[in-house]
VOBA-1610 file (N, C-alpha, C; in pm, whole numbers, padded with zeros to 5 digits, always signed):
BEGIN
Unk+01045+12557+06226Unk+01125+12498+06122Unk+01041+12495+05994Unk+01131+12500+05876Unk+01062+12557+05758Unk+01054+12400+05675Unk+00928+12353+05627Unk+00962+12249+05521Unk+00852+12268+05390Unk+00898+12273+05295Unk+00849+12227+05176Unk+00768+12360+05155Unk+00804+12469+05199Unk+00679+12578+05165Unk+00570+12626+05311Unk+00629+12533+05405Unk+00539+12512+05529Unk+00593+12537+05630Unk+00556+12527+05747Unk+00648+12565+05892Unk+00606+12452+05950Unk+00702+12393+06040Unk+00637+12286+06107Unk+00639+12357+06250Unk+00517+12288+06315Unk+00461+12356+06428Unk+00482+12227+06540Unk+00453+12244+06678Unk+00469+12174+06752Unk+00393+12229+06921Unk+00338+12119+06927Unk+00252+12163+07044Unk+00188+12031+07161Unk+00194+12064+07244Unk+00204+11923+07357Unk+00292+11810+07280Unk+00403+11826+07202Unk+00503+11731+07213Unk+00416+11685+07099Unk+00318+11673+06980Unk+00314+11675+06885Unk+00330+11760+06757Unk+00334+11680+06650Unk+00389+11794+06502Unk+00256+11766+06445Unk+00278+11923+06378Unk+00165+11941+06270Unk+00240+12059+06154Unk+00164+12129+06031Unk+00210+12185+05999Unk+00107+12300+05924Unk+00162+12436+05938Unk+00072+12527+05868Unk+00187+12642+05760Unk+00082+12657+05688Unk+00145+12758+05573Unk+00186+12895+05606Unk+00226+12967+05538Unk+00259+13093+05598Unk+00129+13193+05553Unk+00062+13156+05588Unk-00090+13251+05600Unk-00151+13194+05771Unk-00110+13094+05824Unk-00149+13042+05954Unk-00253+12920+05934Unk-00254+12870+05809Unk-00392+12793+05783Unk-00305+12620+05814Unk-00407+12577+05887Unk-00302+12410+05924Unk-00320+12342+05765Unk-00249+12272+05786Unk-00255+12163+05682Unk-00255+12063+05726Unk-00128+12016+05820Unk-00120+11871+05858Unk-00162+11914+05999Unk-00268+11849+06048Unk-00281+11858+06163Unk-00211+11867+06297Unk-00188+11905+06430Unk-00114+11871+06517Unk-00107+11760+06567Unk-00091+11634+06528Unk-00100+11542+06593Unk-00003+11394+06598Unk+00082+11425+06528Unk+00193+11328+06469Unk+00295+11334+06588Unk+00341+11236+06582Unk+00445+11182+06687Unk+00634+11290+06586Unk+00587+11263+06467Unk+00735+11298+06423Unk+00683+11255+06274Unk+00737+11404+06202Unk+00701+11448+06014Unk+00815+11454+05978Unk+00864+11360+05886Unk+01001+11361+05808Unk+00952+11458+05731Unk+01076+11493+05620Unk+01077+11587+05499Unk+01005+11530+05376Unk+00954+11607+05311Unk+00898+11539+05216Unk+01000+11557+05071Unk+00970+11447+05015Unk+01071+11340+04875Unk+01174+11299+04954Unk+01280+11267+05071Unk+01359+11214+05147Unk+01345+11103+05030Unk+01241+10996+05057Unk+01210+10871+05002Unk+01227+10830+04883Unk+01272+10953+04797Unk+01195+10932+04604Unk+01071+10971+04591Unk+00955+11049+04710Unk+00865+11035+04686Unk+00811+11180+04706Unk+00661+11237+04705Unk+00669+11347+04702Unk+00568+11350+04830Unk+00607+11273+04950Unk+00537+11241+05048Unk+00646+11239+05156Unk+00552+11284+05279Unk+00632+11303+05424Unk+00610+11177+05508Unk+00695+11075+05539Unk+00687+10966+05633Unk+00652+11058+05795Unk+00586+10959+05859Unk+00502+11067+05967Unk+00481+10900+06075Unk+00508+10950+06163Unk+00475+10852+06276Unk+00358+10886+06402Unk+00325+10761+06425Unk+00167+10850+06531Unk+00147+10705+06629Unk+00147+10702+06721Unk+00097+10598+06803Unk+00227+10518+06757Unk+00357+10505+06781Unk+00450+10394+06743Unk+00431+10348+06556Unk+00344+10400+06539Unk+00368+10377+06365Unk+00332+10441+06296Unk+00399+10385+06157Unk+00447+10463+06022Unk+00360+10503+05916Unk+00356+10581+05868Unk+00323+10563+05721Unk+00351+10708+05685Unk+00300+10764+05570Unk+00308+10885+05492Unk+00190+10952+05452Unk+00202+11127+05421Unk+00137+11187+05412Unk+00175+11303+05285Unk+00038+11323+05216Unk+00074+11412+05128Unk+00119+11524+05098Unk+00140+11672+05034Unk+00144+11805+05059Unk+00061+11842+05124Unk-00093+11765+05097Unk-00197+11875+05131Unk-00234+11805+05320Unk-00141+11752+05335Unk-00178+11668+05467Unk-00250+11521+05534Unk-00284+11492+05369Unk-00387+11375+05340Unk-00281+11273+05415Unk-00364+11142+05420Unk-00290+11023+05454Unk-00235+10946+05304Unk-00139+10925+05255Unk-00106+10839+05140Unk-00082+10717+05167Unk-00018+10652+05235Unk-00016+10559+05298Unk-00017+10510+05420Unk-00124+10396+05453Unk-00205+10405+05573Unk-00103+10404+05709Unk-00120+10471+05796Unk-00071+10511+05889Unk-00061+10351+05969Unk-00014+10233+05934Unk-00008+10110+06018Unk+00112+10018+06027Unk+00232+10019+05981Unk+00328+10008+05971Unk+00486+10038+06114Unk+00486+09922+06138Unk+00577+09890+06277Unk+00736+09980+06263Unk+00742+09979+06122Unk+00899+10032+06098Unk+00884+10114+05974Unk+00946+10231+05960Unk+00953+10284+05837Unk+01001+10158+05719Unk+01095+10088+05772Unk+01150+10003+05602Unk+01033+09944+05521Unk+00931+09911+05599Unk+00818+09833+05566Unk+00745+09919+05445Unk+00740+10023+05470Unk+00734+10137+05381Unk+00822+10167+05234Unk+00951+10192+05254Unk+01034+10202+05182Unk+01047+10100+05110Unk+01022+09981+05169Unk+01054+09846+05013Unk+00946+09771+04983Unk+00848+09909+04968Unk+00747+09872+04914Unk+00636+09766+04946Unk+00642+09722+05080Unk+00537+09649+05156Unk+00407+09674+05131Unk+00345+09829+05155Unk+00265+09875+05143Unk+00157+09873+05012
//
């Protein structure tokens, strides 16, 4: 599946994502990578161990991966 310029990849039942040259970006290791700007933002909500947070284009963490529910996120908790 194609997002943002990227393919999302999937492997032992985790997501990651690489470019179309084969180079990773987001690692394989996420439970589940929303789309990125969904939010207003120019960031992918990403879940890992039962929680939330978001990640950049380049795969970085933007907001810390600790969050019980996405809303906590979205209205600005963080």
């Amino acid at each position: 599946m194609r997002r943002s310029g990227n393919y999302l990849g999937l492997k032992n039942n985790k997501f990651g994502m690489i470019n179309t040259q084969g180079d990773v970006i987001v690692p394989v290791e996420y439970d589940a990578i929303g789309e990125y700007g969904k939010h207003g933002r120019v960031l992918a909500l990403v879940q890992k161990d039962n929680k939330y947070g978001c990640i950049n284009k380049q795969g970085e963490v933007a907001v810390p991966i600790r969050y019980n529910h996405p809303d906590e996120i979205e209205t600005g908790k963080y």
